[in-house]
C-alpha positions, 0 to 999 in steps of 0.5 A: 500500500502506498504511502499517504503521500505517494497515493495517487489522485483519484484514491485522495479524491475517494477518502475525501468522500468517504466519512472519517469515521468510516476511514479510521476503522478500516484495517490496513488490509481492507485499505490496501483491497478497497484501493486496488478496487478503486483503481481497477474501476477508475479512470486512474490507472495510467494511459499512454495518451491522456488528453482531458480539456474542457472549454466554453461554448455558448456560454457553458463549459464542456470537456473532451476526454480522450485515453489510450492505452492498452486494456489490463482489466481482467474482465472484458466488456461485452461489445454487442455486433452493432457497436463492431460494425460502427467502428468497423466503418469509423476506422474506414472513414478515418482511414479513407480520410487520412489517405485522401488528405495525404494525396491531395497534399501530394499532388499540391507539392507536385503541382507547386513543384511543376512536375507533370506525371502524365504529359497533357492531363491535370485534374484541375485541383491546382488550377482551380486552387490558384483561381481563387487568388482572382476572387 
């Protein structure tokens, strides 16, 4: 169990909330049971990416969590089949996305550059790019 002083946040945030009185009877034992429970249920445990913003909007504030990381939970949630196929087509159109973005940019370089793969053909992004310089 790890010192009062080394524990991490969300176990401080738990004996806040918890009656004092409740807090002292507990044997170091249960302590020890009740923080590794609390830790496993928690968003407490450590991710590889941890992004938590919050931000106004229209006069009220939300927030955007975004965690990564790998899965150490001992018992897995149940995904039902229409969830799968949602981030099925979720992680097709980001993939689709990505690359279409990725050749755009590129073909905008060899535009810029001047270099012509296929003499007398140009799709036209390029021209109608500079075009809008003219409005």
């Amino acid at each position: 169990m790890p010192s009062p002083q080394n524990r991490p946040p969300v176990i401080e945030r738990f004996y806040a909330q918890l009656d004092e009185k409740i807090a002292e009877e507990l044997t170091p034992e249960q302590k020890d049971g009740v923080e590794k429970a609390v830790l496993a249920t928690s968003l407490g445990s450590r991710h590889q990416v941890d992004i938590r913003r919050s931000f106004p909007f229209f006069g009220k504030r939300f927030y955007l969590v975004f965690l990564f990381g790998r899965d150490l939970r001992q018992q897995h949630r149940q995904e039902s089949t229409l969830s799968r196929i949602l981030l099925t087509f979720l992680l097709l159109f980001a993939v689709l996305f990505v690359t279409c973005c990725v050749l755009l940019t590129l073909y905008m370089i060899k535009s810029a550059l001047g270099i012509d793969v296929f003499q007398n053909f140009h799709v036209g992004i390029w021209d109608w790019w500079l075009s809008l310089k003219d409005h």
